[in-house]
C-alpha positions in Angstrom: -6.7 17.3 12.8 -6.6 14.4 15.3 -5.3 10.6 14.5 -7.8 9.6 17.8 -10.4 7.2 16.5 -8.8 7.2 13.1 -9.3 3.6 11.2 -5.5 3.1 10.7 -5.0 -0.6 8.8 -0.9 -1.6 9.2 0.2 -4.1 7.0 3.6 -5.6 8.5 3.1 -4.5 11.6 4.9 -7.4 14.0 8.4 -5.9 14.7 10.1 -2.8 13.8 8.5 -0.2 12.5 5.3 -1.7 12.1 5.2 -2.3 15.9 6.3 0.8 17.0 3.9 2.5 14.8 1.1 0.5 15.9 2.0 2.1 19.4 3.0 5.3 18.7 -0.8 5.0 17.0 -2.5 3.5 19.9 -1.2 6.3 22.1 -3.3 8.7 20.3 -6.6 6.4 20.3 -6.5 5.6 16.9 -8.5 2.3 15.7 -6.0 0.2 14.6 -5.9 -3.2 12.3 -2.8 -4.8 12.5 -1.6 -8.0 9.8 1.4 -9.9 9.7 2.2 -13.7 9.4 3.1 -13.7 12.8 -0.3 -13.4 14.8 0.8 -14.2 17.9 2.9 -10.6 17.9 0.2 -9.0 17.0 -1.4 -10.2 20.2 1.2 -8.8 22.1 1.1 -5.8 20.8 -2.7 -5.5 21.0 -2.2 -6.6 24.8 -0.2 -4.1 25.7 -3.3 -1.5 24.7 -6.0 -2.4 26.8 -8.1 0.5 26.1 -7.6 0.8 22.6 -9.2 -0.6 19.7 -7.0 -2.6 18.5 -7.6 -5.8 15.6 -4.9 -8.3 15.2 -4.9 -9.7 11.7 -2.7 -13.1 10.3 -2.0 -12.0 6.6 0.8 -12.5 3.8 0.9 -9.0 2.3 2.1 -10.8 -1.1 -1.4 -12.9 -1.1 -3.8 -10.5 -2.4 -6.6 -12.6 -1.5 -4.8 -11.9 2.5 -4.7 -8.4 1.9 -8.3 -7.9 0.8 -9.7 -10.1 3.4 -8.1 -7.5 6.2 -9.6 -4.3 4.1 -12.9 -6.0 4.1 -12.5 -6.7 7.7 -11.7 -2.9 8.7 -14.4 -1.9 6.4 -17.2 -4.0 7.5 -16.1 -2.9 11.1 -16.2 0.3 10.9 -17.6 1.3 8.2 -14.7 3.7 6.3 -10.8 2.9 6.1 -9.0 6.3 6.9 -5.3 5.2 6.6 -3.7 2.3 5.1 0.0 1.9 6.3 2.0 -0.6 3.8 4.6 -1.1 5.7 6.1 -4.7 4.8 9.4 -5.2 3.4 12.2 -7.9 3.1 16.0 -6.9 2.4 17.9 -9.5 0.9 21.8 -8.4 -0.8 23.9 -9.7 -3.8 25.4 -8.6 -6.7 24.0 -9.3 -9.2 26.5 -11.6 -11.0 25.4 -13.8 -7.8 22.3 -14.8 -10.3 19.7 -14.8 -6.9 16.9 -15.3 -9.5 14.5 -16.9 -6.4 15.7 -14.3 -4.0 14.9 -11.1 -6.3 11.4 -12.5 -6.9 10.5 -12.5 -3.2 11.7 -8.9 -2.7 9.7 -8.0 -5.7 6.8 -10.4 -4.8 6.9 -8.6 -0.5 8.6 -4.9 -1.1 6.3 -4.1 -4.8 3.6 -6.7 -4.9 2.8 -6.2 -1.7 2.3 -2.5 -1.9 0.6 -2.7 -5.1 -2.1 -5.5 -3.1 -2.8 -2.8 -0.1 -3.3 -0.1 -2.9 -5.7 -2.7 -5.1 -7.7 -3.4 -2.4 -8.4 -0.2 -0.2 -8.5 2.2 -3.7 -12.4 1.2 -4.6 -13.0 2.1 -0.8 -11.4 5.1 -1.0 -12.6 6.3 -3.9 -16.2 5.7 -3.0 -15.4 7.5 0.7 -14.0 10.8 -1.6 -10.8 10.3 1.4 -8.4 8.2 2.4 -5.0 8.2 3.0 -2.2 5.5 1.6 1.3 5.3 3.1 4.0 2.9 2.5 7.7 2.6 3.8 10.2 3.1 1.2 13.9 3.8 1.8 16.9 5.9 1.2 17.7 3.1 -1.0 14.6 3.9 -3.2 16.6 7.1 -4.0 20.1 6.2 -4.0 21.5 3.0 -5.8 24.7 1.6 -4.0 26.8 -1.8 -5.5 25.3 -5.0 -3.9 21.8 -3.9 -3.3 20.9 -3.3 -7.0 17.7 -5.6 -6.6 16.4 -4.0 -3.5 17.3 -0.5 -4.7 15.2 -1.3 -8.1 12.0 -2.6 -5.6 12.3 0.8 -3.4 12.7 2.8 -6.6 9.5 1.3 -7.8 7.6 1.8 -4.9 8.2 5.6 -5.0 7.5 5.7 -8.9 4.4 4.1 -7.9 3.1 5.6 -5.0 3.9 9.2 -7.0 1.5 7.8 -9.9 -1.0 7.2 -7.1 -0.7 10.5 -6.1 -1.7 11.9 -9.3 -4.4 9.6 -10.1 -5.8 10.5 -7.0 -5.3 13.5 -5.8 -8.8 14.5 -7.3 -10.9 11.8 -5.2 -9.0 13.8 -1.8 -6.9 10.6 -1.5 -3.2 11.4 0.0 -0.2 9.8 -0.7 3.2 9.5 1.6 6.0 7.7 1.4 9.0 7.4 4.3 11.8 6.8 3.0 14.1 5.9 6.3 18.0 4.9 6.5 19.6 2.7 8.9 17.2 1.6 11.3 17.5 -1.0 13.9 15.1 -3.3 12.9 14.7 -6.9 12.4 14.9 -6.3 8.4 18.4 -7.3 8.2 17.8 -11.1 9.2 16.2 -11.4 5.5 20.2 -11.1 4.0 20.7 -14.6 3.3 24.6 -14.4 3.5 25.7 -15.0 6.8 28.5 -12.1 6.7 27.1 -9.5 5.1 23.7 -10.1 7.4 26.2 -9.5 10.1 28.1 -6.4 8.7 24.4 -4.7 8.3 23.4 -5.9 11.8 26.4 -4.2 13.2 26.2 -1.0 11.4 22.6 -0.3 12.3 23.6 -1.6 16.1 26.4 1.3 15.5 24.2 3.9 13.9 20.5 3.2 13.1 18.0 4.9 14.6 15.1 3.5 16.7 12.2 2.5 14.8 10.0 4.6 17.1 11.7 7.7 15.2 10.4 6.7 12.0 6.7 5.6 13.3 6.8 9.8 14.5 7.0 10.5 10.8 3.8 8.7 9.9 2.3 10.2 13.0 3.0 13.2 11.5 2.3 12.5 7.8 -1.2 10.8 9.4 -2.0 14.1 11.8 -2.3 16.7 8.8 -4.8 19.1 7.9 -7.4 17.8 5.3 -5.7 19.5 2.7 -2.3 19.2 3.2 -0.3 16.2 1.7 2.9 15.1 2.7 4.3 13.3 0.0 7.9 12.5 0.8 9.6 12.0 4.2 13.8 11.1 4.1 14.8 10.4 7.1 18.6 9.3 8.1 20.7 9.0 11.4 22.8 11.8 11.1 26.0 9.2 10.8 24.9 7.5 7.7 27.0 8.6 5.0 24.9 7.4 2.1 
């Protein structure tokens, strides 16, 4: 198989591992729609790939109306949707006796809702093309619940619970499923823990021992460049100092 001129949509694809899967991508020729509020990194990004195909999109992956706009973008462009990356998450932390009522709903509303949008919209698409593939970045915390991040881990949990029901709804329309579950990366995730010193306590542990975000965009390289009948459903993927 070959990811080269492979229609590749990436939701959240601004900064971490969204960006550096959007050039990990563009190294191999793949066509590539790329959404995220911040449009103007998107441009960047796309700059930096001249000779690629390459579609910078402004979207709010927990607006559905957002999401499908960029599915019926790709698709009207090109005329299938081979991969759909959902690759947006937020990371706030508290304990739960903390009572962060507004700040649970966002991480449901960006790390769940926002998954289940990109699925919504790209699954009539897919179905209809008989192939597709759906990704989405999950977490070690979707597999492991630590004290402190009981909200978060719940939202990760849920995306693997549902991206495993999508796998067996859909394996019969030749529609593959992955999920990447990494650890510590050093991404720009951690700026979404409201409290100023546990924001820094994360910042400096990923400094210490998170891996680069290009590691993890290898992983869907690798999940994306796969024989037609071979599904990689699960990729865990730590630094080899994380003790969790």
């Amino acid at each position: 198989m070959s990811v080269k001129d492979k229609v590749v949509i990436i939701m959240g694809a601004s900064s971490g591992i969204g960006a550096a899967t959007v050039k990990v991508l563009a190294e191999q020729h793949a066509k590539l729609v790329i959404a995220a509020r911040r449009k103007d990194r998107l441009e960047e990004l796309r700059d930096q790939f001249p000779g690629v195909e390459i579609t910078p999109v402004q979207a709010d992956v927990t607006s559905f109306e957002d999401v499908q706009a960029v599915i019926d973008m790709a698709y009207d462009k090109y005329g299938r949707i081979d991969v759909l990356y959902n690759n947006a998450g937020i990371m706030p932390t508290n304990p739960l006796s903390k009572g962060q009522r507004q700040e649970w709903q966002k991480i449901l509303d960006v790390n769940v809702m926002g998954v289940l949008n990109g699925i919504s919209a790209v699954l009539p698409i897919m179905i209809k093309q008989k192939f597709g593939h759906i990704i989405a970045t999950d977490s070690v915390a979707g597999h492991v619940v630590v004290p402190n991040f009981a909200v978060y881990n719940g939202s990760k949990f849920a995306v693997r619970a549902i991206m495993e029901g999508l796998r067996q709804e859909q394996r019969v329309n030749g529609i593959k499923t992955s999920i990447v579950s990494p650890g510590s990366v050093n991404t720009e995730l951690y700026k979404s823990i409201n409290d100023p010193q546990k924001r820094q306590e994360e910042i400096e542990t990923e400094n210490a021992i998170g891996l680069d975000p290009e590691n993890i965009a290898k992983a869907v390289l690798y999940a994306i460049d796969t024989p037609k009948d071979m599904d990689v459903n699960e990729i865990l993927i730590r630094p080899i100092g994380q003790a969790v």
